[in-house]
Phi, psi and omega in degrees: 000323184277355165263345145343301184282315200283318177116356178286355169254171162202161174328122156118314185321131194231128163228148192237126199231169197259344157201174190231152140284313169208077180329140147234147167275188121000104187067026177101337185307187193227151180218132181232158198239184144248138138000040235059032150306292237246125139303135181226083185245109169264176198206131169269089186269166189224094191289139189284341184289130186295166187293320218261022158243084190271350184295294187300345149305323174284324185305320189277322159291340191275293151011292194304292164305313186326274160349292161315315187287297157334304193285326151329291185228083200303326205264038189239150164275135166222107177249186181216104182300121191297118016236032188173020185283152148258142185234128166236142193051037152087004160252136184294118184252351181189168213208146178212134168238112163290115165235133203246135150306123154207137162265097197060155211318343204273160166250123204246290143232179221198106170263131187260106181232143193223147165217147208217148207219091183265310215255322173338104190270352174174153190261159176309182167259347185260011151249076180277353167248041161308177140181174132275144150278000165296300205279351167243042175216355158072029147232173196240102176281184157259155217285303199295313174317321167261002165292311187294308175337311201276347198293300190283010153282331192278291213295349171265328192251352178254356170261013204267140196262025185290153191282165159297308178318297185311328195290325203279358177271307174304332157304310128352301172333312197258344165343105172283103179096003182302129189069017154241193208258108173246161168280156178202167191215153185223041192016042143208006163221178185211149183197149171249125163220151178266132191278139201250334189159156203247116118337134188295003182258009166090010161284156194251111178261131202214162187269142143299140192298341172282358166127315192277170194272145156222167165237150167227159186268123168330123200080337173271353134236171163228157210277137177242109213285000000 
């Protein structure tokens, strides 16, 4: 961001880091890494996508990741927990944090920031829904070799003259839990309704045990493992 500001990046810039201090997720959380464990990769995009598909832009990088991983480790479930978790075997194995540029109405740049649980041989105990792909393929990729693999899926796949429709069928394709029953919570009752589908407007839609449709926002519930 501070080379951003400084007028110094540009679309493609990539930094790779071998651990963080003080990592972050989605809504202020914190992501910890070990030390050459982790992919810790941002990427400088200059996005083709109108602002206001700012989801199917996210959709499309999650999309991505996915994909590489799939292709990688075929005997893996490899899903994408709404709206941007990568989940393997029903565990979180990675995280993608977006942060969007804008000068005035233009979107300017788009830093694509990811973190990846490559190597990892075991978890704190109070992350009992960790995982790695070391623990679930029983192999030690390298850390940097699959960062570029994924650098250039994402840069492939967001540069893409692909439709909205389309990026959200794929996405909906990899939908972690979709058309079965989850919990969810608003951190004062917890109730199951079933997901039915992710909206290009970053909404989650899902059925009620009652019949009816609702949709959700992001940050107004949260999902419960």
């Amino acid at each position: 961001m501070r080379l951003i500001d400084a007028d110094t990046a540009q679309a493609g810039l990539t930094i790779v880091a071998d651990e963080q201090t003080s990592g972050k997720g989605q809504r202020g959380n914190n992501w910890n890494d070990i030390p050459l464990q982790s992919l810790l990769m941002s990427i400088v995009v200059s996005p083709v996508h109108a602002l206001s598909d700012q989801f199917a832009y996210n959709a499309c990088v999650t999309s991505a990741i996915a994909a590489v991983l799939q292709n990688l480790c075929e005997s893996v479930d490899v899903c994408i927990k709404w709206p941007n978790d990568v989940i393997m075997n029903d565990k979180k194995a990675g995280g993608v944090l977006i942060e969007n540029v804008l000068r005035g109405s233009e979107w300017v740049y788009s830093i694509v920031g990811f973190g990846l649980n490559v190597r990892q041989e075991q978890f704190a105990p109070d992350l009992p829904n960790a995982t790695s792909v070391y623990l679930q393929t029983g192999k030690l990729f390298d850390v940097v070799e699959l960062g570029w693999q994924i650098r250039a899926a994402i840069l492939e796949k967001v540069y893409s003259a692909t439709s909205v429709s389309d990026i959200m069928k794929d996405y909906n394709e990899n939908l972690y839990r979709r058309s079965e029953k989850q919990l969810f919570t608003d951190g004062t009752s917890v109730w199951g309704a079933t997901i039915i589908q992710a909206l290009s407007n970053g909404q989650l839609e899902v059925q009620q045990e009652n019949g009816m449709f609702t949709r959700y926002t992001h940050g107004a519930i949260s999902w419960k493992w």
